[in-house]
C-alpha positions in Angstrom: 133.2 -24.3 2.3 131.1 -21.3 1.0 128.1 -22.5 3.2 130.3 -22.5 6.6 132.0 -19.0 5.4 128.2 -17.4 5.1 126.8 -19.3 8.3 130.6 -17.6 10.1 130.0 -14.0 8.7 125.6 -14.2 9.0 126.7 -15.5 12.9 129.0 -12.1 12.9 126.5 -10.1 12.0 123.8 -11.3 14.2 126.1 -11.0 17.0 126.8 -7.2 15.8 123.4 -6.4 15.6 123.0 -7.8 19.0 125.7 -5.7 20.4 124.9 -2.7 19.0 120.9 -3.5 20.5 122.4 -3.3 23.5 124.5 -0.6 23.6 121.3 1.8 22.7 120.3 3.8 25.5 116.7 3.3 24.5 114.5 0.4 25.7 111.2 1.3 24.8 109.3 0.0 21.9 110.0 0.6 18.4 106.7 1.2 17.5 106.0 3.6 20.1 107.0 7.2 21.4 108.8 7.8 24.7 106.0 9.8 26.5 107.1 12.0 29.2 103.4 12.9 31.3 103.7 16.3 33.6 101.0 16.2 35.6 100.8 19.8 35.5 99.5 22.1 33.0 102.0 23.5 30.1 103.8 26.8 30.7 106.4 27.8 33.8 110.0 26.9 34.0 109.5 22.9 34.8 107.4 22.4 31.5 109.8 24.2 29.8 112.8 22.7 31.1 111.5 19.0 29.8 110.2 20.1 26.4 114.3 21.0 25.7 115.3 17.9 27.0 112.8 16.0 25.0 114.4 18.0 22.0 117.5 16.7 23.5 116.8 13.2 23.6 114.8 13.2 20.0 118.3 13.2 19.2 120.4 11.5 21.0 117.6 8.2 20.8 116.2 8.9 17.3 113.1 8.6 17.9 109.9 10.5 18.8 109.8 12.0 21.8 106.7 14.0 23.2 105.6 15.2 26.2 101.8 15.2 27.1 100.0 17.7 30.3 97.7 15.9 32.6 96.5 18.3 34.6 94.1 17.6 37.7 93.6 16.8 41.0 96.7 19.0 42.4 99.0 16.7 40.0 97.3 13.6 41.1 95.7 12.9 37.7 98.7 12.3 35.6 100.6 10.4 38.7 97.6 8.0 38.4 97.6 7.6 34.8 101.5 7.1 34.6 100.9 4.2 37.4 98.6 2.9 35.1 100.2 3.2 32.1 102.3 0.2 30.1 105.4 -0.8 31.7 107.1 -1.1 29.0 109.7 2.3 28.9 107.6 4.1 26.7 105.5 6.2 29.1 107.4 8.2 32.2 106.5 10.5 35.0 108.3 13.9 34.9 106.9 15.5 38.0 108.2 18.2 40.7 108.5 16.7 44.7 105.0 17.5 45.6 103.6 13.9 44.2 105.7 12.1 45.0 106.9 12.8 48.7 104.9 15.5 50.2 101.1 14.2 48.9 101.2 10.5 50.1 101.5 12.3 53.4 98.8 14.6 53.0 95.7 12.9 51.2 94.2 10.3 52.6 93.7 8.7 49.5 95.6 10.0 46.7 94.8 7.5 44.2 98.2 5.8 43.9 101.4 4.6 46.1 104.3 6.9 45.2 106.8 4.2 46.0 105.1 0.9 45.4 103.7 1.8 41.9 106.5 3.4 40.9 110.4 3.0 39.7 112.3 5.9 40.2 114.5 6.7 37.0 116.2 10.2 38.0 116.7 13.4 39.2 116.6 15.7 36.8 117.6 19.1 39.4 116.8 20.6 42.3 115.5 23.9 43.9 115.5 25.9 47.0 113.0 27.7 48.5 113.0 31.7 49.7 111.2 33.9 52.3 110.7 37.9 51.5 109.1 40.7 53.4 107.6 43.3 51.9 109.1 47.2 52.1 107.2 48.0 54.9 108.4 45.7 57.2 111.9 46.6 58.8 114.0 43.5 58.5 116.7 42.7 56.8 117.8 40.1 58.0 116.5 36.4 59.8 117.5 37.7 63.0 116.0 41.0 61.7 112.4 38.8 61.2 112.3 36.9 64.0 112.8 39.3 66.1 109.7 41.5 64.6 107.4 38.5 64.9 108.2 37.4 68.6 107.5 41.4 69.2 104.5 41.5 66.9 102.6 38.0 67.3 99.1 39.2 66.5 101.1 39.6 62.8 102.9 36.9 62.5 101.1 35.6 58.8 103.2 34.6 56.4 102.1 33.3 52.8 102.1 30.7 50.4 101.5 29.9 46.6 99.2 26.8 47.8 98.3 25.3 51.1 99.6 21.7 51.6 102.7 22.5 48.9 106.4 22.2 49.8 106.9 26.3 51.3 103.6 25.5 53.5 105.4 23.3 55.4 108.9 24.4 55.1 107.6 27.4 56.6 106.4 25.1 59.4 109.8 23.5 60.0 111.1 27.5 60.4 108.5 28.4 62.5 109.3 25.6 65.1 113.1 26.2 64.4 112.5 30.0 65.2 110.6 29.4 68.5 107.8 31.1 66.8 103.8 31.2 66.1 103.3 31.7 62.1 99.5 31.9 61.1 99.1 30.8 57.1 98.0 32.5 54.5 97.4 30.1 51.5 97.2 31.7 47.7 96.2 30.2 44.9 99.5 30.9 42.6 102.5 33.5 43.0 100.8 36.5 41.5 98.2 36.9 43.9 100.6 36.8 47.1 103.5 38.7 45.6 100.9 41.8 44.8 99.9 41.5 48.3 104.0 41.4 49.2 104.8 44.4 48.0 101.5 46.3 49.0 102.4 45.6 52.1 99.2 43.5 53.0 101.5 40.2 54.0 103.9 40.5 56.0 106.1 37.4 54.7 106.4 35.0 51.7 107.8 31.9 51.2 107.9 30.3 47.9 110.5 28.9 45.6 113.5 31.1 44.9 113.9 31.9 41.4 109.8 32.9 42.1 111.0 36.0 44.2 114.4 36.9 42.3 113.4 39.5 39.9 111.4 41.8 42.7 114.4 41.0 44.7 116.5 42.7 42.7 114.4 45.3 41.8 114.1 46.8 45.1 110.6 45.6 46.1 110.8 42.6 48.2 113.4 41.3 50.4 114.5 37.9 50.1 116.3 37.2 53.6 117.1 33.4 53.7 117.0 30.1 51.1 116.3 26.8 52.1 119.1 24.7 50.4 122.6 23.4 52.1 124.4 25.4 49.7 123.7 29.3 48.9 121.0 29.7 45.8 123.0 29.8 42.1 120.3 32.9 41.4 121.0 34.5 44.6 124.3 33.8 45.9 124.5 37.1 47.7 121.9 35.7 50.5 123.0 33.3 53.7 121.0 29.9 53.7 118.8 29.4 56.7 121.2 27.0 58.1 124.1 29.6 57.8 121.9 32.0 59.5 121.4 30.5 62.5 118.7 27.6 61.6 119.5 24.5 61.3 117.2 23.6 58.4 116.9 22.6 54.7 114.5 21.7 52.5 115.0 21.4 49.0 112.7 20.9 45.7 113.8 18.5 43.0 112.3 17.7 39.7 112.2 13.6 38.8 111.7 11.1 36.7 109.9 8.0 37.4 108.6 4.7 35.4 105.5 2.5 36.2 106.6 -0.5 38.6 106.8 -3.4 36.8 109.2 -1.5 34.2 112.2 -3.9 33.5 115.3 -3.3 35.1 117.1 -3.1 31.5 114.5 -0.5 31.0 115.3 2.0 33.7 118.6 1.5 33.6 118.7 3.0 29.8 116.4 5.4 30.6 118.5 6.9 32.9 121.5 6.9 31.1 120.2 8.4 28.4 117.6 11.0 30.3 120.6 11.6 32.4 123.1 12.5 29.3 120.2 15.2 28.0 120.3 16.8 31.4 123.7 17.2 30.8 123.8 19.1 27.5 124.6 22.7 27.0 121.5 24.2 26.1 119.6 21.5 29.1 122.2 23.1 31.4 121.6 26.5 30.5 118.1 26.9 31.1 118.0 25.1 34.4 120.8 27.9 35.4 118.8 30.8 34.0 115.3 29.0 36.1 117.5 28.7 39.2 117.6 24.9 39.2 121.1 23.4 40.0 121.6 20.4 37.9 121.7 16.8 39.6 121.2 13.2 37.3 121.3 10.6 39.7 121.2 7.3 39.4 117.7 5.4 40.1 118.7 4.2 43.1 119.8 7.7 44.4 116.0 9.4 43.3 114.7 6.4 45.5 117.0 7.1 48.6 116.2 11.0 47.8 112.3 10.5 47.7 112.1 8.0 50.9 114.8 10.6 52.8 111.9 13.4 51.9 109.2 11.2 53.0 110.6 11.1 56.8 111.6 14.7 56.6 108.5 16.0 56.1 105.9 13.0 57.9 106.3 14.6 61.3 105.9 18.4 59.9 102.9 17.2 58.1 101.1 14.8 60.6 102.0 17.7 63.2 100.0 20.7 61.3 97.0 18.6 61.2 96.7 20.3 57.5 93.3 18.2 55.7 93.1 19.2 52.2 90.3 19.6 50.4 90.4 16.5 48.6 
């Protein structure tokens, strides 16, 4: 009677244990750290923004959480070494657009398929993107701009932080919205072309919009439009593109995504529990305060959101005839 009594309340507790085992949000390893890999170098808002959500999850899982730069290659590096990585849920890609929907389309070969090597996980947030003329040009508006370059074409340059990034060709899809001829101007950062802003030696910038916020509001730039469907959280005083007149959108988004033979068990925690960090108050605050508007999607929404981008910008792309330096 004692023996069947134990084997009853050892089969409870098994099946306790079991339960609980499933109900963690966590399906990496034990043994192992979960391993965020931003394939850009520490410092800005994004690397910020993930080293408070790994503080976030450190305690919501338990466990160590630690997030590791890969710099390289325009981001291509630590892409690659995430598709390489064990697919077990212990090693995950936190990385802007650029790597995943707008660089299959412009390298050749960039060392890795963005959807076949991958499982998407989840949005994290998005972004919109901003244009801003200098003082010295006299517009104050989109009307106000395209009006000045259809009158001065042998001017018509506009800027960005990088050729072959997101504002390189959203400024593409404007200038063919607009009717107009933009020549481009590629800088190597933000600094460089906002000096050259507000010297007045470039006529227009387009970069992302929290980028161009604090000149804005000091006077020294002019932000005129921002790319999202819905008016910039930073900037809510300015009219999107579409609202002006243009019927166009392109927005940024920061993601999360696994190697591809991670388990479906896998990403399915991993989302929850990513997701539930994102949704914390600090988490929260800071995306507000880097003008990011908070998403968590499901995995199956990132993959619908990356492959929607990917036929969005194939035609803006393949039509520039843009060849980056590989």
């Amino acid at each position: 009677m004692r023996r069947k009594a134990f084997l009853l309340s050892l089969g409870t507790a098994l099946a306790v244990a079991a339960s609980a085992r499933a109900q963690a949000p966590l399906a990496a390893p034990a043994d192992k750290p979960l391993r965020f890999v931003s394939p850009y170098a520490a410092g800005g808002g994004g690397d910020s923004l993930i080293r408070l959500m790994a503080d976030a999850l450190r305690a919501s899982l338990d466990q160590p959480v630690v997030v590791e730069n890969r710099p390289g290659a325009a981001g291509r590096l630590g892409v690659q070494h995430v598709k390489d990585a064990p697919a077990d849920g212990s090693v995950l890609l936190y990385t802007p657009i650029a790597p995943m929907s707008i660089f299959p389309l412009v390298y050749k070969l960039p060392g890795y398929d963005a959807v076949a090597d991958f499982r998407p996980v989840t949005q994290i947030a998005t972004f919109d993107l901003g244009v801003a003329v200098g003082p010295a040009l006299p517009a104050r508006s989109l009307q106000d701009l395209v009006g000045w370059l259809k009158a001065n074409p042998d001017k018509a340059a506009y800027g960005t932080p990088a050729a072959g990034s997101l504002p390189h060709f959203f400024a593409m899809l404007f200038g063919r919205a607009a009717g107009i001829e933009l020549r481009h101007v590629p800088y190597k950062g933000n600094a460089p072309a906002l000096a050259d802003l507000t010297g007045g030696h470039l006529p227009l910038f387009f970069t992302s919009t929290p980028d161009l916020v604090e000149l804005h509001k000091a006077g020294r730039i002019h932000v005129l439009a921002t790319s999202g469907r819905e008016r910039s959280i930073v900037l809510p005083d300015i009219p999107t593109f579409a609202s002006a007149g243009y019927a166009i959108e392109g927005t940024g988004w920061y993601g999360v995504f696994a190697p591809a033979r991670t388990p479906d068990r896998a990403v399915s925690r991993l989302s929850e529990a990513i997701v539930a960090a994102s949704r914390t108050p600090p988490v929260v605050d800071r995306m507000k305060l880097l003008g990011l508007r908070p998403t968590g999607t499901t995995p199956a929404e990132l993959s619908r959101i990356q492959r929607a981008d990917l036929d969005l910008w194939g035609p803006i792309i393949r039509a520039s005839g843009f060849e980056p330096e590989q």
